[in-house]
Structure formats: structure tokens, C-alpha cells
PyMOL Python script that loads the backbone (N, CA, C, O; Angstrom):
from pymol import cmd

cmd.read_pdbstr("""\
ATOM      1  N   UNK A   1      -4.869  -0.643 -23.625  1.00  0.00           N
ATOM      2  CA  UNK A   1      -3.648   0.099 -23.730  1.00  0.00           C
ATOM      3  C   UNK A   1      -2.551  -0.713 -23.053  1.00  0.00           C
ATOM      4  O   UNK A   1      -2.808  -1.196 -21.951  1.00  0.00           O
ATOM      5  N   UNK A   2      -1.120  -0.952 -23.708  1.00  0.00           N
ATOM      6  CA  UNK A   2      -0.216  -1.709 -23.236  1.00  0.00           C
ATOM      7  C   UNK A   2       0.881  -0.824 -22.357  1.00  0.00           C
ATOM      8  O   UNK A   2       1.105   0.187 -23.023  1.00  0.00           O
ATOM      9  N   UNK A   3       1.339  -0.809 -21.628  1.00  0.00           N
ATOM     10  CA  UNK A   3       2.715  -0.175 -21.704  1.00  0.00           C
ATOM     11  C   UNK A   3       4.094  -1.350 -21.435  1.00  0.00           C
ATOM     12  O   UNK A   3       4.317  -2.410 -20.849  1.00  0.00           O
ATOM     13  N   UNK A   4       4.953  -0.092 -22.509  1.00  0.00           N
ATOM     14  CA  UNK A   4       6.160  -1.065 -22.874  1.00  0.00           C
ATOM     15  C   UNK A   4       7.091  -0.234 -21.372  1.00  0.00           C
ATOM     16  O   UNK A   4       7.033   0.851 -20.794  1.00  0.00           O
ATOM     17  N   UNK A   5       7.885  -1.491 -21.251  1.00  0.00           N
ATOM     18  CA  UNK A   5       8.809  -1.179 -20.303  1.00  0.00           C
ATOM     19  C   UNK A   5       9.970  -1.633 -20.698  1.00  0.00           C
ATOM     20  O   UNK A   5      10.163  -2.771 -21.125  1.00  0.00           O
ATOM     21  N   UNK A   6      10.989  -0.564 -20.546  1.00  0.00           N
ATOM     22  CA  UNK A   6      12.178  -0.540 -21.437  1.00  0.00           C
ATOM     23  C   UNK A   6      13.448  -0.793 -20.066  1.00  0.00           C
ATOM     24  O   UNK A   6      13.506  -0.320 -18.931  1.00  0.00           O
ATOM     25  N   UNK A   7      14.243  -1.636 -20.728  1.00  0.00           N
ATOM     26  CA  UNK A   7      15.276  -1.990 -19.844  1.00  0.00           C
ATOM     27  C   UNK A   7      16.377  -0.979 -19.091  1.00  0.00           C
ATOM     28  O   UNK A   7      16.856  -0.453 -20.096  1.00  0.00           O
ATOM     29  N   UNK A   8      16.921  -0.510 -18.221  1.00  0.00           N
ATOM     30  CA  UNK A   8      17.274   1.096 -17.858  1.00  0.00           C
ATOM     31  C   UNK A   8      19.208   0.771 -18.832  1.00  0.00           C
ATOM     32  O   UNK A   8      19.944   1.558 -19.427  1.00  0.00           O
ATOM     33  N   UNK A   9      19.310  -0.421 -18.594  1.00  0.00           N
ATOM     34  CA  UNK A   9      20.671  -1.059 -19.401  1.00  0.00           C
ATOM     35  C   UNK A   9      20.539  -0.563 -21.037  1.00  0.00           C
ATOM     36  O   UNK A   9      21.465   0.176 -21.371  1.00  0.00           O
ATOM     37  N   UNK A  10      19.870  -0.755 -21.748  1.00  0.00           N
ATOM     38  CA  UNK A  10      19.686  -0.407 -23.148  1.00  0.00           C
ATOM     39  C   UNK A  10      19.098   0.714 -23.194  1.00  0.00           C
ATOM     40  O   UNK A  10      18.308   0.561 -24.125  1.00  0.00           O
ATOM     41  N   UNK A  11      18.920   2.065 -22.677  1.00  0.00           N
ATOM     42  CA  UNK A  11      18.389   3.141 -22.906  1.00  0.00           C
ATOM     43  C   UNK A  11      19.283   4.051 -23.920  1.00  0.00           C
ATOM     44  O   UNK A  11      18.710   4.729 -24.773  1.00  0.00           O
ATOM     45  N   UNK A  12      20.461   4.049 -23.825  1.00  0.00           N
ATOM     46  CA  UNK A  12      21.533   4.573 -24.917  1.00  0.00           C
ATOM     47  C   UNK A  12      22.164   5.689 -23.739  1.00  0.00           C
ATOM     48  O   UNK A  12      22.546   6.789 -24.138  1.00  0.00           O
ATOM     49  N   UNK A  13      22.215   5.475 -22.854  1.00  0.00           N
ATOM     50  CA  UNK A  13      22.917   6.124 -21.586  1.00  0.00           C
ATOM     51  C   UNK A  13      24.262   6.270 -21.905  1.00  0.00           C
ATOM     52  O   UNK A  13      24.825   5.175 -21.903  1.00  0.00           O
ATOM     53  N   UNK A  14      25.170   7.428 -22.244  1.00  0.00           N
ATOM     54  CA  UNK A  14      26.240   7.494 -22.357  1.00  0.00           C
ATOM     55  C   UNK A  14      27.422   6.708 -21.387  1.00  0.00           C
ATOM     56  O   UNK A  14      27.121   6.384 -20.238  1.00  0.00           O
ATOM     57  N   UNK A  15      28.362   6.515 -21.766  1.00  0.00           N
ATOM     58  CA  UNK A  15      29.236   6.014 -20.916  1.00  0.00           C
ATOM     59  C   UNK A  15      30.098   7.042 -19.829  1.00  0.00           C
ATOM     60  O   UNK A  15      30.338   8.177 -20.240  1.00  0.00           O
ATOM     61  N   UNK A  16      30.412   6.783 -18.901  1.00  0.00           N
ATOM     62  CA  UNK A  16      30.952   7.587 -18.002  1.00  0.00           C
ATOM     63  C   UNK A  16      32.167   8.038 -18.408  1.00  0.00           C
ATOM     64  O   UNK A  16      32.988   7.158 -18.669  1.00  0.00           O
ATOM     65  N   UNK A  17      32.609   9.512 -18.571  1.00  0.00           N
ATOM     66  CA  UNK A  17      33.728   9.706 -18.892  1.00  0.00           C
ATOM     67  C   UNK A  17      34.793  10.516 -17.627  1.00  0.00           C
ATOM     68  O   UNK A  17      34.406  10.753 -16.483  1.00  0.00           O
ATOM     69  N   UNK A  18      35.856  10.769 -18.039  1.00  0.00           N
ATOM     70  CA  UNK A  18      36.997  10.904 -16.969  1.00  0.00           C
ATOM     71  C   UNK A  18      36.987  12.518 -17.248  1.00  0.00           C
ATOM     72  O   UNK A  18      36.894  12.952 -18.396  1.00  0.00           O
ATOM     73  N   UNK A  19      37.089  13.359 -16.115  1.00  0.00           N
ATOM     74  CA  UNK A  19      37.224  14.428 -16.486  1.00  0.00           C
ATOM     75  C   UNK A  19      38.719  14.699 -16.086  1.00  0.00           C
ATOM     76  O   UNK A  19      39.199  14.251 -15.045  1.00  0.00           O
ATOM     77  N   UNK A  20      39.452  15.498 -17.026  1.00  0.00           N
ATOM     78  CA  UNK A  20      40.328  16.002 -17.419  1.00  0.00           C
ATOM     79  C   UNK A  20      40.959  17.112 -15.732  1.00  0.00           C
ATOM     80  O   UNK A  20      40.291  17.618 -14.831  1.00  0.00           O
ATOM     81  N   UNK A  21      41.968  17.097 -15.898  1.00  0.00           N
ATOM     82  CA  UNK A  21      42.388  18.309 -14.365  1.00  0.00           C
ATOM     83  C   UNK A  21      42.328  19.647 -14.943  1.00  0.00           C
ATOM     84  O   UNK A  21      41.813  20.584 -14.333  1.00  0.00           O
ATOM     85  N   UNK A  22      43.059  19.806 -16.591  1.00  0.00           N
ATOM     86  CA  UNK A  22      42.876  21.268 -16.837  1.00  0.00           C
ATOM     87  C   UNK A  22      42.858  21.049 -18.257  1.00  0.00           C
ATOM     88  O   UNK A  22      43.122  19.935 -18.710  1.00  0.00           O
ATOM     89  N   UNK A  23      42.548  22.091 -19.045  1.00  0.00           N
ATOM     90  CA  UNK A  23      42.328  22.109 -20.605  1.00  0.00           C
ATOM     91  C   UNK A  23      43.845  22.523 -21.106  1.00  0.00           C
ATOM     92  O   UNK A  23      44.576  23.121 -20.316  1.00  0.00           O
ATOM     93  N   UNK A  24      44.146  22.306 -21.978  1.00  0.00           N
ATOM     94  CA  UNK A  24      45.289  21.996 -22.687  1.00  0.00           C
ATOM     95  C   UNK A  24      45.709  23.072 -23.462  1.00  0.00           C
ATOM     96  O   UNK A  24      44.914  23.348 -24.360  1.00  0.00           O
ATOM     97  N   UNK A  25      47.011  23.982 -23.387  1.00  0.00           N
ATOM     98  CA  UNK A  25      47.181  25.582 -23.975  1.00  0.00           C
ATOM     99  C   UNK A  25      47.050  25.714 -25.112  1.00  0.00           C
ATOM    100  O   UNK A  25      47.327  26.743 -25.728  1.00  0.00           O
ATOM    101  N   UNK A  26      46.436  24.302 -25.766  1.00  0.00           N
ATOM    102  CA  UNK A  26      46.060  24.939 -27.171  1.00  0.00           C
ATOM    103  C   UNK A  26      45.109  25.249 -27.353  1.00  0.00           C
ATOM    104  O   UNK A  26      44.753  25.963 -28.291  1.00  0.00           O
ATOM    105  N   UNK A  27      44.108  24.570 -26.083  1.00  0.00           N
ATOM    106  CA  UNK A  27      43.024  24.411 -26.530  1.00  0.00           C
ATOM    107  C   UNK A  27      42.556  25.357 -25.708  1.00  0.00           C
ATOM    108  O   UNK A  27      41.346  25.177 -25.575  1.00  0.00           O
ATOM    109  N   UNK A  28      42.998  26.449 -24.980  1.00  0.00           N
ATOM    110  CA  UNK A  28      42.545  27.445 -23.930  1.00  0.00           C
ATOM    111  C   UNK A  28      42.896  28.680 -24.679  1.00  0.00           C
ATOM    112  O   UNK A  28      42.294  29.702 -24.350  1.00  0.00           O
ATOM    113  N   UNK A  29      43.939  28.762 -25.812  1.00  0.00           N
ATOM    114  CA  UNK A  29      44.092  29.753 -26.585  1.00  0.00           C
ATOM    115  C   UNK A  29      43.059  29.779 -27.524  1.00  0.00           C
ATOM    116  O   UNK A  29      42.408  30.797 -27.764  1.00  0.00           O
ATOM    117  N   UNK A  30      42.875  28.643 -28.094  1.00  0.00           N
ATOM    118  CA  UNK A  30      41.905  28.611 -29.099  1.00  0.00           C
ATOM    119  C   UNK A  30      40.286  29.275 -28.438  1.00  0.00           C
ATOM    120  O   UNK A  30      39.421  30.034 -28.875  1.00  0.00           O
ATOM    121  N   UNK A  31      40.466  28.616 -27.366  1.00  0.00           N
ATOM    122  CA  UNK A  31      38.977  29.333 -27.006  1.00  0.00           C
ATOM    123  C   UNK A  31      38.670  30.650 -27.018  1.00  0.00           C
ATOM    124  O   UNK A  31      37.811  31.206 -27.702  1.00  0.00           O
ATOM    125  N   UNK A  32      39.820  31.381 -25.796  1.00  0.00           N
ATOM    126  CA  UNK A  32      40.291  32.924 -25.806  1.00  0.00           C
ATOM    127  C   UNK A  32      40.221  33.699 -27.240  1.00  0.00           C
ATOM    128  O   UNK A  32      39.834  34.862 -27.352  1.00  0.00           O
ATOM    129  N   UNK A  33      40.689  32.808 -28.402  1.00  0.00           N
ATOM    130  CA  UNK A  33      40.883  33.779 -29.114  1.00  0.00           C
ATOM    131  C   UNK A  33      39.293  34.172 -29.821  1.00  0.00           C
ATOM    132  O   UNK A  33      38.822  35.242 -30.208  1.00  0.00           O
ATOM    133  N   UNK A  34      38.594  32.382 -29.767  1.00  0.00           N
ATOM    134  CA  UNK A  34      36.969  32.424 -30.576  1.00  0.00           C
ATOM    135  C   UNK A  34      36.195  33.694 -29.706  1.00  0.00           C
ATOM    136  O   UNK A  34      35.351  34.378 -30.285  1.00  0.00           O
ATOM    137  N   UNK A  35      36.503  33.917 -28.466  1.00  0.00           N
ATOM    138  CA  UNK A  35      35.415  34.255 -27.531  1.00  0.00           C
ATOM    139  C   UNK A  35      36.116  36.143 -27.684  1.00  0.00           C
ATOM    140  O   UNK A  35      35.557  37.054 -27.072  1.00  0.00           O
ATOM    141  N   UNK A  36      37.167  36.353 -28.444  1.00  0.00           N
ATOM    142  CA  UNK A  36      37.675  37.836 -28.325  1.00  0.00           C
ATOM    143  C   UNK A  36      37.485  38.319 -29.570  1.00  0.00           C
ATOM    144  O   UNK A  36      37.586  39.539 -29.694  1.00  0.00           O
ATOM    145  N   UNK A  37      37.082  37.278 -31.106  1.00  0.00           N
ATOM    146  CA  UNK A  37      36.240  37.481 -31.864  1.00  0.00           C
ATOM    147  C   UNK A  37      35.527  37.646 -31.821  1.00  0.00           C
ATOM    148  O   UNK A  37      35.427  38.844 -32.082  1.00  0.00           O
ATOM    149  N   UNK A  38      34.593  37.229 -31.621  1.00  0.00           N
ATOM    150  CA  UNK A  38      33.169  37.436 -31.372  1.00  0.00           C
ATOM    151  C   UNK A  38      32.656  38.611 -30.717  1.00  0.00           C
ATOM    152  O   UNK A  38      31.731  39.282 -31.175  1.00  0.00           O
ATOM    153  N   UNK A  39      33.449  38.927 -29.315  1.00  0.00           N
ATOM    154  CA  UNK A  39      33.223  40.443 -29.110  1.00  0.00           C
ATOM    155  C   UNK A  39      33.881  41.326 -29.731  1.00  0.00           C
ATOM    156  O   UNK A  39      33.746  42.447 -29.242  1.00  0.00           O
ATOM    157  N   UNK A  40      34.633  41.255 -30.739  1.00  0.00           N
ATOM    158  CA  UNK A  40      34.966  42.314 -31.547  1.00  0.00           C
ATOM    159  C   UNK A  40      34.032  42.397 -32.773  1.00  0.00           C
ATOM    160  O   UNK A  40      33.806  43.562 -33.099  1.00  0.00           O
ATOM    161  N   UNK A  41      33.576  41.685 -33.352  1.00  0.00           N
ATOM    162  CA  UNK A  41      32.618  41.062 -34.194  1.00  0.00           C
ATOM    163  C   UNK A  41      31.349  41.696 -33.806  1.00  0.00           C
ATOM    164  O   UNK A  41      30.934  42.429 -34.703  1.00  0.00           O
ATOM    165  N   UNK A  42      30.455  41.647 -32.569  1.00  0.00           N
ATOM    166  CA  UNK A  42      29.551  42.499 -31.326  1.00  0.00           C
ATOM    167  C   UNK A  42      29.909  43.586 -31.721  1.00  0.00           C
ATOM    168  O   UNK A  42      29.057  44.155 -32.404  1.00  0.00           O
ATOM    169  N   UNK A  43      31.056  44.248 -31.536  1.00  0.00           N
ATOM    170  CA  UNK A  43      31.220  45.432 -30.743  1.00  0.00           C
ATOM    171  C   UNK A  43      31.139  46.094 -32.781  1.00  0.00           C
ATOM    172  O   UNK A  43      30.278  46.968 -32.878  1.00  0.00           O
ATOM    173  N   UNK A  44      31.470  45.952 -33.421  1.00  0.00           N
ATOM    174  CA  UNK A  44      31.571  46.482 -34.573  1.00  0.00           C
ATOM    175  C   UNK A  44      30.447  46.295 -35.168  1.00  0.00           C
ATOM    176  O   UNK A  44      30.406  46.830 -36.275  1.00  0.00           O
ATOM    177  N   UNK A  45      29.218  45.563 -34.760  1.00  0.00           N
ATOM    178  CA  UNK A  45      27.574  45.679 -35.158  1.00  0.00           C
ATOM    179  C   UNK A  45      27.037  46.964 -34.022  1.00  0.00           C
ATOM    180  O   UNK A  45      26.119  47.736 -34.301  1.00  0.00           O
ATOM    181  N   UNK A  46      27.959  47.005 -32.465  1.00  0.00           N
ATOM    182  CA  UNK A  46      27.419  47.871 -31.993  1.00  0.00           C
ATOM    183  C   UNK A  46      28.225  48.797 -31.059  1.00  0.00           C
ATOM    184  O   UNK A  46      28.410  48.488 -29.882  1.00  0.00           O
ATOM    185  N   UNK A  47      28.659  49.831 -31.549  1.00  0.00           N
ATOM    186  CA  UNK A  47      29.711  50.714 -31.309  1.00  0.00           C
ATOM    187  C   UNK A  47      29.447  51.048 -29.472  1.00  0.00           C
ATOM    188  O   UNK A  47      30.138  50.452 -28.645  1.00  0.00           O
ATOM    189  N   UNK A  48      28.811  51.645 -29.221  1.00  0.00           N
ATOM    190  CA  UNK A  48      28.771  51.711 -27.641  1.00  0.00           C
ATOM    191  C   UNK A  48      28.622  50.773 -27.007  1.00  0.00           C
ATOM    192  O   UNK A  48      27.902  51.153 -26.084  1.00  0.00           O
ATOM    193  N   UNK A  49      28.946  49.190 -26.803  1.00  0.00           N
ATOM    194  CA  UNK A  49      29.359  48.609 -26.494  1.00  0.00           C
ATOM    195  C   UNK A  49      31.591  48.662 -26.164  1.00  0.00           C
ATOM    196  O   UNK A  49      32.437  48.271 -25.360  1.00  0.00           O
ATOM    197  N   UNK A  50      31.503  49.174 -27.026  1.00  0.00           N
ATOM    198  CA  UNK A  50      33.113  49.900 -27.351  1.00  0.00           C
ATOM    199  C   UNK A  50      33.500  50.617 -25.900  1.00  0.00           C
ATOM    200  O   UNK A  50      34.500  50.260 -25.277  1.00  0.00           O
ATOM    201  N   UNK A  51      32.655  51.612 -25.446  1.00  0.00           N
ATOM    202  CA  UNK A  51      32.608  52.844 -24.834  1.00  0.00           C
ATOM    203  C   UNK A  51      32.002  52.025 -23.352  1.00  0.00           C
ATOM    204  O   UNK A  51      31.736  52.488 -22.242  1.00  0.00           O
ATOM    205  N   UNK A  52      31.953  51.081 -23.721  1.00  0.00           N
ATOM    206  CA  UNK A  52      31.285  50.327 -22.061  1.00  0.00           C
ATOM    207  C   UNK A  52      32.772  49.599 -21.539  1.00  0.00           C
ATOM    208  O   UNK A  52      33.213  49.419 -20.404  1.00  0.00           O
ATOM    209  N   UNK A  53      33.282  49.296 -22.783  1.00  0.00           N
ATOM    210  CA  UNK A  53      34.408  48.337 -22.212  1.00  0.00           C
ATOM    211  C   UNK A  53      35.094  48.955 -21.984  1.00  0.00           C
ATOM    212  O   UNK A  53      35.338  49.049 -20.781  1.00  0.00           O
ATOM    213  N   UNK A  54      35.746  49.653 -22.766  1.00  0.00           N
ATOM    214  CA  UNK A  54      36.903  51.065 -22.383  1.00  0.00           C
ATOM    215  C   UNK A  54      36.559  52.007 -21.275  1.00  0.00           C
ATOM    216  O   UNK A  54      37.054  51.835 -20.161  1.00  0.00           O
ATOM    217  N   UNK A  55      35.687  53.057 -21.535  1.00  0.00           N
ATOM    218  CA  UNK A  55      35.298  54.078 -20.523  1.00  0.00           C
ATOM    219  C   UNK A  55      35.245  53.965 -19.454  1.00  0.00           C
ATOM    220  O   UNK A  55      36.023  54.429 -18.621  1.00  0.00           O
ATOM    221  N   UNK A  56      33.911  53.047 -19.216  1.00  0.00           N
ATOM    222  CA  UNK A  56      33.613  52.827 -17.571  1.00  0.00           C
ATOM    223  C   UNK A  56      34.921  52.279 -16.884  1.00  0.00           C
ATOM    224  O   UNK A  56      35.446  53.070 -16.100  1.00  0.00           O
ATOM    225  N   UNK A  57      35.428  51.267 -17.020  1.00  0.00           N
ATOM    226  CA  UNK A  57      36.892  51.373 -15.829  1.00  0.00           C
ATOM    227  C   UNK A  57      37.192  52.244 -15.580  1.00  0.00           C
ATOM    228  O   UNK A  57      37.177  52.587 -14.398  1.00  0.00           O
ATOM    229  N   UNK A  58      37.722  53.245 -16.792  1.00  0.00           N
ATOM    230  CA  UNK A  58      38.690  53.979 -16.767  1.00  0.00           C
ATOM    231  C   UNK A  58      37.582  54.967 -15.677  1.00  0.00           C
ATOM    232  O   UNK A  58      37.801  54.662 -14.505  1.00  0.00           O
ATOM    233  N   UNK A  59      36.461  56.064 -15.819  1.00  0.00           N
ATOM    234  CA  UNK A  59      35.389  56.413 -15.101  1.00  0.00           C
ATOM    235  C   UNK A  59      35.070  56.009 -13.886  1.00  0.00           C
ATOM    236  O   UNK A  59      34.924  56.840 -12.990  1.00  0.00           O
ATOM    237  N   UNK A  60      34.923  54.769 -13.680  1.00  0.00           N
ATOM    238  CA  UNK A  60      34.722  54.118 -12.017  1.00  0.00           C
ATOM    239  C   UNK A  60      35.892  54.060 -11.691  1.00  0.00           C
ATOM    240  O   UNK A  60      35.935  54.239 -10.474  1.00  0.00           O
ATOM    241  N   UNK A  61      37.279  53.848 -12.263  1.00  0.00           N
ATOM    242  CA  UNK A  61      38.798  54.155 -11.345  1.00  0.00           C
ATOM    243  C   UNK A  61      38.586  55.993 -10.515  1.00  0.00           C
ATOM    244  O   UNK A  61      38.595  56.465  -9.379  1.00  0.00           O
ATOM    245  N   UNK A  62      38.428  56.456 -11.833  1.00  0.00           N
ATOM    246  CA  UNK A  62      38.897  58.063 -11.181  1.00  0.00           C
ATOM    247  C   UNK A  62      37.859  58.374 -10.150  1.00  0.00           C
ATOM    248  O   UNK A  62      38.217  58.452  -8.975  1.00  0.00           O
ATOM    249  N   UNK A  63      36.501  58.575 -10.505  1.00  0.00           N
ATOM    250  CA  UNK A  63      35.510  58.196 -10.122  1.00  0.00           C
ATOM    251  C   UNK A  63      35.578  58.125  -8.114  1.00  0.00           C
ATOM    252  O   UNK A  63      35.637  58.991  -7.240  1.00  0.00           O
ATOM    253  N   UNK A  64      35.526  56.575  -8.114  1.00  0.00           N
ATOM    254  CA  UNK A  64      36.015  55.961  -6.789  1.00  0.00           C
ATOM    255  C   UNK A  64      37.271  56.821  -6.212  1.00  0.00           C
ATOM    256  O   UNK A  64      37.176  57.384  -5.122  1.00  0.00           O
ATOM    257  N   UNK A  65      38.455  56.894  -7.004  1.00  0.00           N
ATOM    258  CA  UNK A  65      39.940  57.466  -6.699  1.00  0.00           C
ATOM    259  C   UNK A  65      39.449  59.095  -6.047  1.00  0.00           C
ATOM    260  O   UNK A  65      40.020  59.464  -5.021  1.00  0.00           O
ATOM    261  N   UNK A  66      38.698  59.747  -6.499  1.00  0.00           N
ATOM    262  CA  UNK A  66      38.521  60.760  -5.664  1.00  0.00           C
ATOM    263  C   UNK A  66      37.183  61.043  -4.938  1.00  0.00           C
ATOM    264  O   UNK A  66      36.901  62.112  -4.395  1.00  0.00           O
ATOM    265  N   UNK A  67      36.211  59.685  -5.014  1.00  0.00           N
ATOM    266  CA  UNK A  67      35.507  59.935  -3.894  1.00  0.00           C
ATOM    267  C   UNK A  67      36.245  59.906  -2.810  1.00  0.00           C
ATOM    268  O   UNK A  67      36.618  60.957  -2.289  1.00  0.00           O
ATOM    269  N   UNK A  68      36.623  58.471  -2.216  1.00  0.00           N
ATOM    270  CA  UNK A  68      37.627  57.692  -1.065  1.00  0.00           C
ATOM    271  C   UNK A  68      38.874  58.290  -0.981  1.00  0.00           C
ATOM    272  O   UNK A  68      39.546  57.744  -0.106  1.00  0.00           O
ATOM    273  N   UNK A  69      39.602  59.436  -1.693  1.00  0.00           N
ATOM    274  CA  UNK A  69      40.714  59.907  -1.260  1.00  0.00           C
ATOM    275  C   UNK A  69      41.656  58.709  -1.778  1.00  0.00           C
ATOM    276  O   UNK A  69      42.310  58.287  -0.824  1.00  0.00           O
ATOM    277  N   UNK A  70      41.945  58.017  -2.976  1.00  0.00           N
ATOM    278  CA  UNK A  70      43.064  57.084  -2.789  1.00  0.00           C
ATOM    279  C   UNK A  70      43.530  56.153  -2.498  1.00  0.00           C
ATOM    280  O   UNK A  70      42.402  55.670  -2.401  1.00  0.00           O
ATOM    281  N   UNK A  71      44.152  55.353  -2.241  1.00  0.00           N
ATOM    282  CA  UNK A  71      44.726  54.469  -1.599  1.00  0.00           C
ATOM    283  C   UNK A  71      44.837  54.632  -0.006  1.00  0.00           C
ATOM    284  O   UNK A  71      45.171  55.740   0.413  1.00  0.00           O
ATOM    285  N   UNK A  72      44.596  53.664   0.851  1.00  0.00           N
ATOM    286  CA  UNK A  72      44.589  54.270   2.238  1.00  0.00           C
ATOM    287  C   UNK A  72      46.305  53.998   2.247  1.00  0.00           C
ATOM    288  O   UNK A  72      46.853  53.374   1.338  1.00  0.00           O
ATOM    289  N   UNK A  73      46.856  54.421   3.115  1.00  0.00           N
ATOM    290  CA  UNK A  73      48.871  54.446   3.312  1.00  0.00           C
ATOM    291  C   UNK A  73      49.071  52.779   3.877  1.00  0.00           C
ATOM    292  O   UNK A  73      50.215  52.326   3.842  1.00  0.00           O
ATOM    293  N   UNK A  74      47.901  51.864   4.409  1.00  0.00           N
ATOM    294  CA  UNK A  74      48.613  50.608   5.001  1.00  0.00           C
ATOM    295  C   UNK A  74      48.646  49.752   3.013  1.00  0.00           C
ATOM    296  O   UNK A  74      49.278  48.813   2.529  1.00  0.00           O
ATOM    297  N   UNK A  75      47.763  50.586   2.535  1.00  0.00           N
ATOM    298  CA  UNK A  75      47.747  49.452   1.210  1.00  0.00           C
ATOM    299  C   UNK A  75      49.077  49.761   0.199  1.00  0.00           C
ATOM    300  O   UNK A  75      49.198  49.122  -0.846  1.00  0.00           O
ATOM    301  N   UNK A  76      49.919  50.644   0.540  1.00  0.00           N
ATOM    302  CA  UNK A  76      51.091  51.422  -0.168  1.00  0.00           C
ATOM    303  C   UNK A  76      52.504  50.090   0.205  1.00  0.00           C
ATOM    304  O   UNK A  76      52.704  49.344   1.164  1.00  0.00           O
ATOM    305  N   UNK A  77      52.936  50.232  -0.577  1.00  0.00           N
ATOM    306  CA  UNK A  77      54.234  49.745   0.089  1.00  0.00           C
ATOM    307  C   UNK A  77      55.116  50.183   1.190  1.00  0.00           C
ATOM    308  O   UNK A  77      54.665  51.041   1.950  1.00  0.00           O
ATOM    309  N   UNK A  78      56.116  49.796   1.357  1.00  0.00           N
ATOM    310  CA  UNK A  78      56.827  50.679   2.203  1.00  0.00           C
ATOM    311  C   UNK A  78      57.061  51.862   2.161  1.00  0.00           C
ATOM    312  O   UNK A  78      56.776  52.721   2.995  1.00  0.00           O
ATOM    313  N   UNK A  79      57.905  52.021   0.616  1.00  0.00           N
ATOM    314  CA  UNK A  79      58.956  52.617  -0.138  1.00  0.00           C
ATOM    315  C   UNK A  79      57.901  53.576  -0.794  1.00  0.00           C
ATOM    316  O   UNK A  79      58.502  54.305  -1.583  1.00  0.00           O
ATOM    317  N   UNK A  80      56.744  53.815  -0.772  1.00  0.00           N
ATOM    318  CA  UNK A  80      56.026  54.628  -1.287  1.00  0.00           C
ATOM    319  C   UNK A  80      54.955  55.183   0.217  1.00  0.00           C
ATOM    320  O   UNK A  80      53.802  55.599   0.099  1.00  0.00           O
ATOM    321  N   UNK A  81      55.297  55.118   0.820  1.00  0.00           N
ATOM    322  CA  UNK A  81      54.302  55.613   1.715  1.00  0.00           C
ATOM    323  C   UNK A  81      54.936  57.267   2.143  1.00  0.00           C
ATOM    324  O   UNK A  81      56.126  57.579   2.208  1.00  0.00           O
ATOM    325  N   UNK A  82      53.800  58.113   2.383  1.00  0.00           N
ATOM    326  CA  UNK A  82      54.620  59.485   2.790  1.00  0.00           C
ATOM    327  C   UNK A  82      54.869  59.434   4.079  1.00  0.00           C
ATOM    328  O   UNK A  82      54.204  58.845   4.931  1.00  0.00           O
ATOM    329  N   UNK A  83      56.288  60.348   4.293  1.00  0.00           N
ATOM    330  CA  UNK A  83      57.011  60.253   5.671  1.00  0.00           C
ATOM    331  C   UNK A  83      56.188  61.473   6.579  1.00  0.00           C
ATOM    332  O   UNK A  83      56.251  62.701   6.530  1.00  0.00           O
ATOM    333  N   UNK A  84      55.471  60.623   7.341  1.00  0.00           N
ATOM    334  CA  UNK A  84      55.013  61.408   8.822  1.00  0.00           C
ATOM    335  C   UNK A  84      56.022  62.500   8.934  1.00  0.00           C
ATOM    336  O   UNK A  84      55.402  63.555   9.067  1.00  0.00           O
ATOM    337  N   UNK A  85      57.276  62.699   8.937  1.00  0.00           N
ATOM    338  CA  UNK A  85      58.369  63.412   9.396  1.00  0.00           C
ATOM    339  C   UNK A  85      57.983  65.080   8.169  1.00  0.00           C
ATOM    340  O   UNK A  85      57.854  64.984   6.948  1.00  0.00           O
ATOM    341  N   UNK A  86      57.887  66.358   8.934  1.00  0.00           N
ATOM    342  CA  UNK A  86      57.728  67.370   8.146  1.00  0.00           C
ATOM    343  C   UNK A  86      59.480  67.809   7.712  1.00  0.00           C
ATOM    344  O   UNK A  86      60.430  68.042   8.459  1.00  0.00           O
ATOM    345  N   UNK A  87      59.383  67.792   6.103  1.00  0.00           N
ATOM    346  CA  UNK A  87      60.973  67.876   5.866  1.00  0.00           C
ATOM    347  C   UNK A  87      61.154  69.717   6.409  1.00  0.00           C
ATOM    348  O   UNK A  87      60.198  70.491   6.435  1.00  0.00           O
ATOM    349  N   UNK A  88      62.467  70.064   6.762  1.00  0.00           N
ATOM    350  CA  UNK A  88      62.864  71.107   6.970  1.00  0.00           C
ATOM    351  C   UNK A  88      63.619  71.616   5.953  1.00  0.00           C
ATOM    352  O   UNK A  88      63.663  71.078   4.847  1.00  0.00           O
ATOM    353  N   UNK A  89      64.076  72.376   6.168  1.00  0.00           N
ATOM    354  CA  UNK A  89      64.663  73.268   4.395  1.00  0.00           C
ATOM    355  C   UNK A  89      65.940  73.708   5.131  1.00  0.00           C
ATOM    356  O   UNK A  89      66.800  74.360   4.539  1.00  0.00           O
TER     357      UNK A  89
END
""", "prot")
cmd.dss("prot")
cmd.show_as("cartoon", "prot")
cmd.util.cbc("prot")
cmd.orient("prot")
């Protein structure tokens, strides 16, 4: 039995390429749009998939919103926070 030993230079090793800093807005739309087909494409072979994307946010917002009471008042803005002060009439 022989064995061949192959040079690591001629193996067909790709050449090193430069990577790019960011993908290019045509080419980031184009993707967005293949990848928002396709789940619409999904979602119309399988309807409650529909009801996963929509619902549940909307369900885990309210959900959460009245376990925890809300927003705590430091996460409010200024201009929306309620005034400690009891108004008088």
C-alpha cells in the first residue's frame, strides 16, 4: 500500500478574502425583503403562525402591564410623571 502525499500549496485552498465593514442598502433591502417573503409564504401554508406573531406581543404587553403595575415613575419622563402634590378644587 502506497500513500500519496499531497502538497498543502496545491490543495485548491481558497484565497483569502477582505471582509467588507457593512453590506450595502441594496443589498440589505434585498435580503429583508427575501426573508419577509418567505415568512409570509410560511405563514399562509400555516395560519397560526399568524396569531404567534401578532397576538403574543400584543398578550405579553398587557399581560406583564398589569401584572407589574406599569411603568415604574423613574422610567416616565418628566412631563409625564404624576404630581406627588394632591390638586385642590
Amino acid at each position: 500500500m502506497t500513500a500519496t502525499i499531497t502538497n498543502p500549496i496545491t490543495t485548491g485552498r481558497p484565497v483569502a478574502r477582505t471582509v467588507q465593514a457593512s453590506v450595502p442598502v441594496c443589498d440589505a433591502l434585498t435580503q429583508i425583503t427575501t426573508l419577509a417573503w418567505r415568512a409570509l409564504i410560511k405563514m399562509s401554508r400555516n395560519p397560526e403562525q399568524l396569531v404567534d406573531v401578532t397576538a403574543m406581543p400584543v398578550l405579553f404587553t398587557v399581560m406583564f402591564g398589569l401584572m407589574f403595575g406599569g411603568p415604574s415613575p423613574a422610567a416616565l419622563p418628566t412631563t409625564c410623571r404624576p404630581s406627588s402634590r394632591a390638586s385642590s378644587p
